[in-house]
C-alpha positions in Angstrom: 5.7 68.0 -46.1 7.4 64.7 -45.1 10.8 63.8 -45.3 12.6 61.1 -44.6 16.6 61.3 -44.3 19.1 58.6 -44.2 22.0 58.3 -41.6 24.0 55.5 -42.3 27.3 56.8 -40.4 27.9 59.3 -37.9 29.3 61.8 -40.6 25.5 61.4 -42.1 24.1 62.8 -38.9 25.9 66.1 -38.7 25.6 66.2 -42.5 21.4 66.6 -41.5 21.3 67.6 -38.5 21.0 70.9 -38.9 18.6 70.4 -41.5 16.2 68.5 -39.8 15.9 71.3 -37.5 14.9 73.4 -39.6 12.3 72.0 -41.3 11.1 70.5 -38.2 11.2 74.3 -36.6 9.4 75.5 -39.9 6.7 73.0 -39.0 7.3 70.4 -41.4 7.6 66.1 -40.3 10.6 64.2 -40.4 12.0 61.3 -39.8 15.3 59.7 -39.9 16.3 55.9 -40.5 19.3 55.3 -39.1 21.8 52.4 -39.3 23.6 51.4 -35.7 27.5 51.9 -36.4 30.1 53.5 -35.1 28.6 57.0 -32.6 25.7 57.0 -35.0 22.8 56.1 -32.0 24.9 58.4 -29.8 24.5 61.1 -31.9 21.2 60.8 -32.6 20.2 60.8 -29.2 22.2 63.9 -28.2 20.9 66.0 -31.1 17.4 64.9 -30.1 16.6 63.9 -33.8 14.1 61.8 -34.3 14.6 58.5 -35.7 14.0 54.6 -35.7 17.0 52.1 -36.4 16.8 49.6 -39.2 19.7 48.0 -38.4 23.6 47.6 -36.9 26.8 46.8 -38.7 29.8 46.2 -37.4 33.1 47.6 -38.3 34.3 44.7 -40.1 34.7 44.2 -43.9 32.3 41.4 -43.5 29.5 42.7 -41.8 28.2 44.8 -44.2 27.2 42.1 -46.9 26.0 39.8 -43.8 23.8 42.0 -42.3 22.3 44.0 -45.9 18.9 41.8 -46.7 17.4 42.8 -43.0 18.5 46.4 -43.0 17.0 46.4 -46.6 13.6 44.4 -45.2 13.3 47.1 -42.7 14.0 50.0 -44.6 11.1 49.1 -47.1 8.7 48.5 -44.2 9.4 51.5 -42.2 9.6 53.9 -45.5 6.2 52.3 -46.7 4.7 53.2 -43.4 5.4 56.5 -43.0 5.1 57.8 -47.1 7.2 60.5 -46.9 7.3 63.1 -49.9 10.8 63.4 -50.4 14.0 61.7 -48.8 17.5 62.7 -48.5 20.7 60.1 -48.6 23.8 59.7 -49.7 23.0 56.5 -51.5 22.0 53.3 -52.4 19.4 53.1 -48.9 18.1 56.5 -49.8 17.4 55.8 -53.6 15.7 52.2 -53.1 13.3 53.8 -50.5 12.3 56.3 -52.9 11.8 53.4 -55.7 9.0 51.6 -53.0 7.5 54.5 -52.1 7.3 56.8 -54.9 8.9 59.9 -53.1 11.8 61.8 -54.7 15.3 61.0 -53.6 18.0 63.8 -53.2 21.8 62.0 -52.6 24.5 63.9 -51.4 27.9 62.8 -52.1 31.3 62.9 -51.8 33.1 59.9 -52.8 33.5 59.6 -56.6 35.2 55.8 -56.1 32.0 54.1 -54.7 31.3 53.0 -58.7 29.0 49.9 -57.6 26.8 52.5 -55.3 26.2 55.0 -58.0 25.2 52.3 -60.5 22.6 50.8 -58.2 21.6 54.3 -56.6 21.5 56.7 -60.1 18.4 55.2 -62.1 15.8 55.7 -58.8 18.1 59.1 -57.7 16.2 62.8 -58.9 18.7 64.5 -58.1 22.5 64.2 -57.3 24.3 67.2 -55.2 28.2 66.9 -55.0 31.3 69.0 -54.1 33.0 71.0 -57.1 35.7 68.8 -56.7 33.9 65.6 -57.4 35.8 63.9 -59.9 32.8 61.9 -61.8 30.2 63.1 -63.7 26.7 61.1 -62.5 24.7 62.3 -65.8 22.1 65.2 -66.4 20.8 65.1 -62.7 24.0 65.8 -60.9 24.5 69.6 -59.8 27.7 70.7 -57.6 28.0 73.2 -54.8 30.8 75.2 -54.1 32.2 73.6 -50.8 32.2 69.8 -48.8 29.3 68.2 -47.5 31.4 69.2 -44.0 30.1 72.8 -45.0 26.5 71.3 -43.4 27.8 71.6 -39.9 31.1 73.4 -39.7 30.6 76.2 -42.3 31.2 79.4 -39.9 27.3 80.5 -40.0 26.5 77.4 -38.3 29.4 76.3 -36.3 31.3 78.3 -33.0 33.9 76.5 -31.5 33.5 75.8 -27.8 36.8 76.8 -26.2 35.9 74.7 -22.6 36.7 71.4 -24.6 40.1 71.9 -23.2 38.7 71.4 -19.2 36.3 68.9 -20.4 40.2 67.3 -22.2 42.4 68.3 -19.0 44.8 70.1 -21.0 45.8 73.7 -19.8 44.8 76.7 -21.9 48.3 76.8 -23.7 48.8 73.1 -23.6 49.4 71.6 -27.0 47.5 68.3 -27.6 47.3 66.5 -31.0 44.5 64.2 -32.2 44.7 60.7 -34.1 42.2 59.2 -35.8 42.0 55.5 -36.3 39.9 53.8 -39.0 38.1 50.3 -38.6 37.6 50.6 -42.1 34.0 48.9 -42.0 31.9 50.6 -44.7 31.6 49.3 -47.9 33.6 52.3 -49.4 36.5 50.9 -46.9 36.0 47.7 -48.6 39.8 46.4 -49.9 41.1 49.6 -48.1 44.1 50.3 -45.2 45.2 52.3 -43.2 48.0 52.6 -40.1 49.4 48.6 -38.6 49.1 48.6 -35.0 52.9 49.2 -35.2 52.7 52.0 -37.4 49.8 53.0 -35.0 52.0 52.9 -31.8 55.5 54.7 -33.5 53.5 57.2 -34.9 51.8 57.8 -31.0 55.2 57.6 -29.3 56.6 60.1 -31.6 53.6 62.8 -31.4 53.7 62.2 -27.5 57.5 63.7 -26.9 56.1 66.7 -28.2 52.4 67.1 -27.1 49.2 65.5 -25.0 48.0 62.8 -27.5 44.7 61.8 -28.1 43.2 58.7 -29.6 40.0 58.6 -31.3 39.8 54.7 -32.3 37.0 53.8 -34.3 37.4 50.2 -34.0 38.3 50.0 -30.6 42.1 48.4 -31.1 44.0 50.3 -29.4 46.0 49.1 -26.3 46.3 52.3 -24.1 48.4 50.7 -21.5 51.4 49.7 -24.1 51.0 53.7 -25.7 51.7 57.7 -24.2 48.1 58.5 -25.1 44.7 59.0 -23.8 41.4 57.4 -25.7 39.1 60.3 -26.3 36.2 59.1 -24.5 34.1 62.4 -24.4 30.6 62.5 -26.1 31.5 61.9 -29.5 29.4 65.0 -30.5 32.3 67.1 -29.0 34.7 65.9 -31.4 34.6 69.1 -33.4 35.1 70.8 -30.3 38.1 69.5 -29.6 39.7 69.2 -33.3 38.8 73.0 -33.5 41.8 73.2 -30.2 43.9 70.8 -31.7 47.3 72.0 -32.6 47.6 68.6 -35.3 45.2 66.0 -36.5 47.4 62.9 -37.5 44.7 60.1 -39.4 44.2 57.1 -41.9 40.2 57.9 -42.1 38.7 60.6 -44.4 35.8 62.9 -42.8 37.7 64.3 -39.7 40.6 65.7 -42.2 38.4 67.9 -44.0 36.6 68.5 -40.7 40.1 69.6 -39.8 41.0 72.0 -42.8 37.5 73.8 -42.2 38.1 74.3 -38.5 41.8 75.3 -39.6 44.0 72.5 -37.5 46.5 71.2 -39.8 46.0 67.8 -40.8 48.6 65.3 -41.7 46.3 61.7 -43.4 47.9 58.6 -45.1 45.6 55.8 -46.3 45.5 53.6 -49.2 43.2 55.6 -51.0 46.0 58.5 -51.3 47.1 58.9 -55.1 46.4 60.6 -57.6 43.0 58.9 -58.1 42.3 60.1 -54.6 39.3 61.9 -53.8 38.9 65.7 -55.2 38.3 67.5 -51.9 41.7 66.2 -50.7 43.6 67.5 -53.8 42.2 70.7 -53.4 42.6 71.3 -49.4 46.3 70.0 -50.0 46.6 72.4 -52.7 45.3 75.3 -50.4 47.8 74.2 -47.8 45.1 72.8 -45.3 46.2 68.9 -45.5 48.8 66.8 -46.4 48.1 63.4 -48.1 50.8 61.4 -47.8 51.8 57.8 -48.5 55.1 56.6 -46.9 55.0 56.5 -43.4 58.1 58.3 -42.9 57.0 61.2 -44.6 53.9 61.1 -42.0 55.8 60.9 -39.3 58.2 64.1 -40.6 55.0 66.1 -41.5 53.4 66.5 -38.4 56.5 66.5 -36.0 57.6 69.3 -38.0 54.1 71.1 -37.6 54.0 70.3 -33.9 57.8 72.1 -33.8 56.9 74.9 -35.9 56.2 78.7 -34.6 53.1 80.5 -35.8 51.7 77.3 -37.2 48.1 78.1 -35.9 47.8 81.6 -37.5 48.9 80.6 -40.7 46.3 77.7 -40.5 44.0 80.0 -39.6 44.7 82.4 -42.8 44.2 79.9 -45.0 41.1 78.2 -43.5 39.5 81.7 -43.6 40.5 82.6 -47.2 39.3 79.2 -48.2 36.2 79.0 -47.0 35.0 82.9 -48.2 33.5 81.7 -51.1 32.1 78.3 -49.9 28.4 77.5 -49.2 26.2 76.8 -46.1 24.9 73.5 -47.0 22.5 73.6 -44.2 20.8 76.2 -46.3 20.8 74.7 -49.4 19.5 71.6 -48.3 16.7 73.5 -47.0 15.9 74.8 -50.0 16.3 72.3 -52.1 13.9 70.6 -49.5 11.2 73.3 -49.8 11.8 74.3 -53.3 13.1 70.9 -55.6 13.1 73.3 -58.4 15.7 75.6 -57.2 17.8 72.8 -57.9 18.0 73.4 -61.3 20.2 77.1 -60.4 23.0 74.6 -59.4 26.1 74.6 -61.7 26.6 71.0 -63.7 30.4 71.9 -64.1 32.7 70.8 -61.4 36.1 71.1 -60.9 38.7 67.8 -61.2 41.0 68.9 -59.3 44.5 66.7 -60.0 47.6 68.1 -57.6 51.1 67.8 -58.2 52.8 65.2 -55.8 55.4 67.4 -54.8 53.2 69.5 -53.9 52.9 67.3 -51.1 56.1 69.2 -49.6 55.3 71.0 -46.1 54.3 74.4 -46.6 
């Protein structure tokens, strides 16, 4: 068999990464097109995935709709040429190639707010595979899983935690460090979207930093590091997980490295303009399990995870829950191998999903 997946962010590639070695291990070809953003090449290259580029995009809200006729010319002449038999995506990209080419098109997705994507992506898409706690229904060919599409890389069958970050960091084996995360809010689901100002940015960084080593993961490269009491993170982005997994507090305005957070049990404190109560499922649910706090008002972010950095016994109890939470959930790796190898397996997937709406006070630090 061929297959063809999409990787459009760097969240894409760990979503298939694993997959793609599999089915390149069980002799099967594959291919990835790959779109140059953020870590994405980076990632590629360190994972030793194969892949061709079909085009960059910068993190700006502009880029997106600027640079979308070439990627889609080069998407349709590098699909056409290698004919693949089935492609995996998470959207629009994925489904379109599958219209040229004639292959079937599994998307995986998480984000029930990307209306215009679905729309365009559903009428070429075979199948749909989302989280129970996708709050839309897509129609008769959308099936749920019991889990996040994080469960592809950092579900405990497939993930260990490499405890040497902390040398690779320069923190001491007891030292407490705390991670933020910084959105440049380029994709097109960021579209009209905010996050922290860059003085929100540097109060919330002086504040962390009187109580632990701070690091700064900046996705659009804004940060001044000589006006803050932080470090950039400039390992391999690939060691990310690594280090969130030591963290004692993720503090962040972007989405994928807060659940990565609540499966590697490291409380996570996130405030964005997509918190509310139309937010997305998986967020309702990890907040209701005490993994993650969504929060809106600044102050209440700032509260939150001084509070958790001050706390005794913080890491146990994260621990506890991230254990009990994720008993029941799914490998995706495994599923997307099957679903791969078998498309009619599909059809065993529950159509039921769970809406899951959280109190606001609920909000409250646990």
């Amino acid at each position: 068999m061929r297959y063809l997946f999409f990787t459009n962010t760097p969240a894409h590639v760990h979503l298939y990464r694993n997959a793609v070695a599999e089915l390149r291990d069980r002799g099967h070809e594959v291919l990835l097109l790959a779109r140059d953003y953020g870590c994405t090449r980076d990632l590629l290259d360190y994972y030793d995935l194969p892949h061709v580029i079909y085009g960059e995009l910068a993190t700006s809200k502009l880029s997106l709709a600027r640079q979308l006729p070439t990627h889609y010319v080069n998407i349709v002449r590098e699909a056409r040429e290698y004919d693949p038999d089935r492609i995996f995506g998470v959207g629009a990209y994925a489904a379109h190639a599958g219209a040229v080419t004639g292959a079937s098109v599994v998307l995986i997705t998480d984000s029930a707010n990307t209306h215009l994507d679905h729309a365009i992506s559903r009428p070429f898409a075979d199948a749909y595979l989302t989280p129970h706690t996708f709050g839309k229904d897509l129609g008769e060919k959308h099936h749920a899983f019991n889990g996040f599409k994080e469960c592809a890389y950092l579900h405990p069958e497939v993930y260990d935690p490499d405890a040497d970050i902390r040398d690779e960091l320069g923190v001491g084996p007891d030292e407490t460090y705390a991670i933020v995360r910084l959105n440049a809010f380029g994709s097109h689901h960021d579209v009209g979207e905010d996050g922290f100002t860059p003085e929100k940015r540097e109060h919330l960084v002086e504040e962390l930093s009187e109580r632990a080593t701070v690091f700064v993961s900046d996705e659009g490269g804004d940060m001044d590091f000589a006006s803050v009491p932080a470090e950039p993170f400039d390992l391999h982005p690939a060691r990310i997980h690594d280090a969130l997994a030591e963290a004692s507090l993720l503090v962040a305005d972007t989405q994928t490295m807060v659940t990565e957070a609540a499966l590697l049990g490291t409380p996570a404190v996130r405030s964005n303009s997509f918190v509310g109560e139309d937010d997305m499922g998986n967020f309702h649910e990890l907040e209701r399990e005490g993994l993650v706090y969504n929060l809106e008002a600044f102050g209440a972010v700032l509260d939150t995870a001084t509070t958790l950095l001050e706390r005794e016994g913080v890491a146990r109890e994260w621990e506890r829950r991230r254990e009990a939470f994720l008993a029941d959930k799914v490998n995706l790796t495994d599923l997307v191998v099957d679903v791969a190898t078998d498309p009619t397996m599909i059809q065993s997937l529950p159509t039921e999903r769970t809406h899951s709406q959280l109190p606001r006070e609920a909000s409250a630090l646990k």
